[in-house]
MARMARTI-248416 format. One record per residue: x, y, z of N, C-alpha, C in turn; residue in one letter. Coordinates in steps of 0.2 Angstrom, whole numbers, plus 2048, in hexadecimal, padded with zeros to 3 digits. Layout:
N
<nxx X nyy Y nzz Z caxx X cayy Y cazz Z cxx X cyy Y czz Z type A>
...
***
This chain:
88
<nxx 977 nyy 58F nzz 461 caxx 97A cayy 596 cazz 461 cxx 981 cyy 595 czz 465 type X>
<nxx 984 nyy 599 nzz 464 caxx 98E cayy 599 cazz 467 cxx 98E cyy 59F czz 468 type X>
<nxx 991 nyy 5A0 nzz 46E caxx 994 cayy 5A7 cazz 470 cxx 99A cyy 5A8 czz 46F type X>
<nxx 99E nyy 5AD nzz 469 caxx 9A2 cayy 5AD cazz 468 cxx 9A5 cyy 5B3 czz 46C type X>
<nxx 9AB nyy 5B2 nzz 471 caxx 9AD cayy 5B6 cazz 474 cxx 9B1 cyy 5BB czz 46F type X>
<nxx 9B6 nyy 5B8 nzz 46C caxx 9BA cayy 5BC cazz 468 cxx 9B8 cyy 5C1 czz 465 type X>
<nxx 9B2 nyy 5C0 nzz 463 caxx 9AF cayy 5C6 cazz 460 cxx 9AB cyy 5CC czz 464 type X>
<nxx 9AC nyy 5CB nzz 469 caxx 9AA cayy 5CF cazz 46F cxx 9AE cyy 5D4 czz 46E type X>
<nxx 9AB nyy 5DC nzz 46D caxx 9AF cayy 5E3 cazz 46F cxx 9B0 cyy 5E3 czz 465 type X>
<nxx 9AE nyy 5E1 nzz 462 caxx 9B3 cayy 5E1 cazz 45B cxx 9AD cyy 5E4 czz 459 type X>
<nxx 9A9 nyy 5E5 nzz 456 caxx 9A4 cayy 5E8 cazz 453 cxx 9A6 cyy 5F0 czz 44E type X>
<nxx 9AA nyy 5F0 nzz 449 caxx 9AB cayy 5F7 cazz 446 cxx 9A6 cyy 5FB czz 444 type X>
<nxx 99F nyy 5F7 nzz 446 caxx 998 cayy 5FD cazz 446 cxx 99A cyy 600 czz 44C type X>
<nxx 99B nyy 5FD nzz 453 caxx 99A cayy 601 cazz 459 cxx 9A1 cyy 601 czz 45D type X>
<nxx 9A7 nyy 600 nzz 459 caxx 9AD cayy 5FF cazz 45D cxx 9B1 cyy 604 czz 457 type X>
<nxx 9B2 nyy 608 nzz 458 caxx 9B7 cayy 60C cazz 452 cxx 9BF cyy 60A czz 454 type X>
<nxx 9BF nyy 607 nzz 44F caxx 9C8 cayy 604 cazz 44D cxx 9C8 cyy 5FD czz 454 type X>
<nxx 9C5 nyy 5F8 nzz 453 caxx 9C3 cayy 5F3 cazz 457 cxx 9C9 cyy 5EF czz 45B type X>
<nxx 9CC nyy 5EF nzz 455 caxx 9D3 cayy 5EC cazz 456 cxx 9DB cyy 5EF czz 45A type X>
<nxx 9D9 nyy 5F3 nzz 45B caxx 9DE cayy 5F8 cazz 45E cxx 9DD cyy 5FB czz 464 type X>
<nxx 9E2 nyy 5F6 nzz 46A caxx 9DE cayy 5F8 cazz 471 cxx 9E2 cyy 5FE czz 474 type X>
<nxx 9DB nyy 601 nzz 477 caxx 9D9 cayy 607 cazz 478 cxx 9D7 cyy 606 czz 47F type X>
<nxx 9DA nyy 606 nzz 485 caxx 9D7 cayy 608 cazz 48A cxx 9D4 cyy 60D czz 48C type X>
<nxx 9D7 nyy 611 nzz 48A caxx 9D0 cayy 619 cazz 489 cxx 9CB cyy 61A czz 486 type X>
<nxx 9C9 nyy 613 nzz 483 caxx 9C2 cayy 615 cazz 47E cxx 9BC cyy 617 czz 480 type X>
<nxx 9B9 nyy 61D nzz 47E caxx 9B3 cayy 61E cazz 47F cxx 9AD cyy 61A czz 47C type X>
<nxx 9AD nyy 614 nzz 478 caxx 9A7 cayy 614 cazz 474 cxx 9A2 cyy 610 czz 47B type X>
<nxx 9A4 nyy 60A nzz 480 caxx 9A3 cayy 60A cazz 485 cxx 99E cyy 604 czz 481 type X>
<nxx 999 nyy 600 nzz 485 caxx 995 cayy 5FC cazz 485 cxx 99A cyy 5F4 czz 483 type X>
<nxx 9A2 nyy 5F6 nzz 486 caxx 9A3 cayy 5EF cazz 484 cxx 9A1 cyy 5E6 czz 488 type X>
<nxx 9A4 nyy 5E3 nzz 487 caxx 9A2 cayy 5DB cazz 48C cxx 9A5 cyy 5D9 czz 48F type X>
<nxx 9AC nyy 5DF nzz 490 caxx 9B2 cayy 5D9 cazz 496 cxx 9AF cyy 5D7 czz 49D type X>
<nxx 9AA nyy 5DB nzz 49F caxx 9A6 cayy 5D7 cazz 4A6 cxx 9A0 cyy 5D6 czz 4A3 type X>
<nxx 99E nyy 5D4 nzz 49E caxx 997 cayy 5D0 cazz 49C cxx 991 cyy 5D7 czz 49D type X>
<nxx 98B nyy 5D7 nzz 49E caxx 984 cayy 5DA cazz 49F cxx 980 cyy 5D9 czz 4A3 type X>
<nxx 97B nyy 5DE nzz 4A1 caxx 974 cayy 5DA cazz 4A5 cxx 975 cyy 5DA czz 4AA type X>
<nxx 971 nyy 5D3 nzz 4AC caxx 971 cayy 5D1 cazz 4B0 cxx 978 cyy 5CC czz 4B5 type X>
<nxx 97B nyy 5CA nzz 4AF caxx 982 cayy 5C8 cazz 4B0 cxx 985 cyy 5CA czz 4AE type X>
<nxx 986 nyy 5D2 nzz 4B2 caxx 98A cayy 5D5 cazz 4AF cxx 98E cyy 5D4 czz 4B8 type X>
<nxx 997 nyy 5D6 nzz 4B8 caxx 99B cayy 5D3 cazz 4BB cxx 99B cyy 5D9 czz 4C1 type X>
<nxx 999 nyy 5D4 nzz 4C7 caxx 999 cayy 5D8 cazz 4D0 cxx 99D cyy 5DD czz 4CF type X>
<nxx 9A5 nyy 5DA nzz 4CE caxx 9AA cayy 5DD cazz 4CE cxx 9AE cyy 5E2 czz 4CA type X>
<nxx 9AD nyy 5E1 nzz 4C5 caxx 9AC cayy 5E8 cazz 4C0 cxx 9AF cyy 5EE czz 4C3 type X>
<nxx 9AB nyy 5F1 nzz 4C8 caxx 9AF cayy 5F6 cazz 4CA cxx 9B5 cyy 5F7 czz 4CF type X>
<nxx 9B5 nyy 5F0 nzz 4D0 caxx 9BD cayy 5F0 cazz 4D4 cxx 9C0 cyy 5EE czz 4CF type X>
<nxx 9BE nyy 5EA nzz 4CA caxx 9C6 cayy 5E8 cazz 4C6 cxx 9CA cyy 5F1 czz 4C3 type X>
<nxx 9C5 nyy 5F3 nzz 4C2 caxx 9C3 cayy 5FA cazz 4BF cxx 9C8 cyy 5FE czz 4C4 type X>
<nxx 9C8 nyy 600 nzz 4CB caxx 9C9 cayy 602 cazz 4CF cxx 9CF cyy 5FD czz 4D0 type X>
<nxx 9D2 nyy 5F8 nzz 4CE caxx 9D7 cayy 5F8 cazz 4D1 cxx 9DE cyy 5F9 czz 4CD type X>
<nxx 9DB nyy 5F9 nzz 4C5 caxx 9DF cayy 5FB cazz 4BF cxx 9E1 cyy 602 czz 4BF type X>
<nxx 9DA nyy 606 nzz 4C1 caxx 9DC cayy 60E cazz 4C2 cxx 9E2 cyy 610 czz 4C9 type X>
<nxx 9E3 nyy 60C nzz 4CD caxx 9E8 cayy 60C cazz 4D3 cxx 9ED cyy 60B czz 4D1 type X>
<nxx 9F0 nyy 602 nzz 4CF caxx 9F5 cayy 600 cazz 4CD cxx 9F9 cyy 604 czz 4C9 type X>
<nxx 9F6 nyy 602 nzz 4C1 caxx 9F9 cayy 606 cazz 4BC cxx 9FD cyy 60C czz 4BC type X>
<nxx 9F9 nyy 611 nzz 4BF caxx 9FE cayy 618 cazz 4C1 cxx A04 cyy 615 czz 4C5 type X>
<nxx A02 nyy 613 nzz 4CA caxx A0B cayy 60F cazz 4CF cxx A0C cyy 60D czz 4CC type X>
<nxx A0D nyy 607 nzz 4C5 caxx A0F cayy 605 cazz 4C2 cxx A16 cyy 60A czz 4BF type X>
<nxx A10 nyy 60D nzz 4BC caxx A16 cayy 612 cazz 4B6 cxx A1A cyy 618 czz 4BA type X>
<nxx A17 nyy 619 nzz 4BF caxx A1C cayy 61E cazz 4C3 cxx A21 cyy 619 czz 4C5 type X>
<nxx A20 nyy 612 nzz 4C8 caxx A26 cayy 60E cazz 4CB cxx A2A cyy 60D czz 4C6 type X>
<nxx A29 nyy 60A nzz 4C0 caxx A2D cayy 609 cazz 4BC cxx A2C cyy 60F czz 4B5 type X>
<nxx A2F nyy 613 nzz 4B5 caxx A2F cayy 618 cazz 4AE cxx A31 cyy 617 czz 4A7 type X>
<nxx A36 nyy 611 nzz 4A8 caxx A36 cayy 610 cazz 4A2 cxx A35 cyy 60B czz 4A0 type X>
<nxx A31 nyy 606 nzz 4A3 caxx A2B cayy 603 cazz 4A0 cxx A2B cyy 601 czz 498 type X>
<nxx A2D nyy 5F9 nzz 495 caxx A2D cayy 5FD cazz 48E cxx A2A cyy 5F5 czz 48C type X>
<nxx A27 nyy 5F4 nzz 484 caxx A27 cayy 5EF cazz 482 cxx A2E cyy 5EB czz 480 type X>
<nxx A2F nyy 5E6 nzz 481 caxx A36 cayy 5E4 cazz 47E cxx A34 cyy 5E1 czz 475 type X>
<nxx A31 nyy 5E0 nzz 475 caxx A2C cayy 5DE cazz 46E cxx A25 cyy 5E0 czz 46F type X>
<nxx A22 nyy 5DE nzz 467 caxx A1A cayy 5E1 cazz 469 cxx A17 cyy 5DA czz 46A type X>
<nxx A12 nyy 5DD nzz 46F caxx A0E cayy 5D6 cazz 473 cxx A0A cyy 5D5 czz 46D type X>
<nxx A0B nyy 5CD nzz 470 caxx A0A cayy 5C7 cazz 46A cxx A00 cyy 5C5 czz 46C type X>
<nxx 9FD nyy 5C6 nzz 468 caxx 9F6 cayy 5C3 cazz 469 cxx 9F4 cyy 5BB czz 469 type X>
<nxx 9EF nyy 5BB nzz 469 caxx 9EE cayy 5B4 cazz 467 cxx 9E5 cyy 5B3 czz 466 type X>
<nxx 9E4 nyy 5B2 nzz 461 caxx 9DD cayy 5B0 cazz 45F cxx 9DB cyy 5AA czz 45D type X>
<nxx 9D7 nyy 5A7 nzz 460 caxx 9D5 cayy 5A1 cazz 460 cxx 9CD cyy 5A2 czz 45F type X>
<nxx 9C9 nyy 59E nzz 45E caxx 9C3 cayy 59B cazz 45D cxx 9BF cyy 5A0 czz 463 type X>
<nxx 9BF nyy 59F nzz 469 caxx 9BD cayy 5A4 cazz 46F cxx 9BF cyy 5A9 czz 472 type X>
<nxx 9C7 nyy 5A9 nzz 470 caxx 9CA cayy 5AF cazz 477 cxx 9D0 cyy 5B2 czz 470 type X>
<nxx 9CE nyy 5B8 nzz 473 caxx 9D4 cayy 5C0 cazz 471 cxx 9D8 cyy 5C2 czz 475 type X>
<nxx 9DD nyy 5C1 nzz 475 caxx 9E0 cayy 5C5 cazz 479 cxx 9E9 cyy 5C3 czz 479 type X>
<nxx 9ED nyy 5C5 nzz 47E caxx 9F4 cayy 5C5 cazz 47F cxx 9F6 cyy 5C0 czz 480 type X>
<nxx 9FC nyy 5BB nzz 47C caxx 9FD cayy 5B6 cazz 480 cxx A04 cyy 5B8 czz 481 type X>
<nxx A08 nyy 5BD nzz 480 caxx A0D cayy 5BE cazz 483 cxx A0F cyy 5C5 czz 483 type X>
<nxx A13 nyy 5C9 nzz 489 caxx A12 cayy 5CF cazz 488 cxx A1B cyy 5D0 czz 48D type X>
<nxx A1D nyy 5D2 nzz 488 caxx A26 cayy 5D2 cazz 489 cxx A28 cyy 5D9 czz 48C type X>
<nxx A29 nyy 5DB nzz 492 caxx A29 cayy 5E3 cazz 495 cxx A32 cyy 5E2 czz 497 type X>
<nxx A35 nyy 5E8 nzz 499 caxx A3A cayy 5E9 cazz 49B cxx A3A cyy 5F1 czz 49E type X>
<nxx A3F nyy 5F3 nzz 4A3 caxx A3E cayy 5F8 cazz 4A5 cxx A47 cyy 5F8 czz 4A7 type X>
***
């Protein structure tokens, strides 16, 4: 048995529109800090500290922009960003 990461969060029975991130999604039961019993200590600081930055973020820099659209990368285990071009 193989645990495939990348398929983690994708499910279009329980994720509506899988592929297009959505930090506000409510469908919730996702895996980025695991479950259970291995579900991650720290979850609600990473949580609490994205809800702090962020706003300073966009208030310090307004105009905040992509300079291209960030570049993915899928591979066998892992989804996500491997480049992400901003200017402000």
């Amino acid at each position: 048995m193989g645990l495939l990461l990348a398929a983690a969060n994708r499910d279009p029975a329980k994720f509506s529109d899988p592929d297009r991130f959505d930090p506000a999604r409510a469908d919730g039961g996702h895996l980025a800090f695991g479950a259970g019993l291995h579900f991650c200590t720290g979850a609600p600081l990473a949580r609490l500290e994205l809800q702090t930055a962020l706003p300073v973020l966009f208030a310090r820099l307004p105009s905040l922009r992509f300079q291209e659209p960030p570049t993915v990368r899928d591979t066998f285990h892992f989804h996500g960003l491997e480049q992400l071009r901003l200017s402000w």
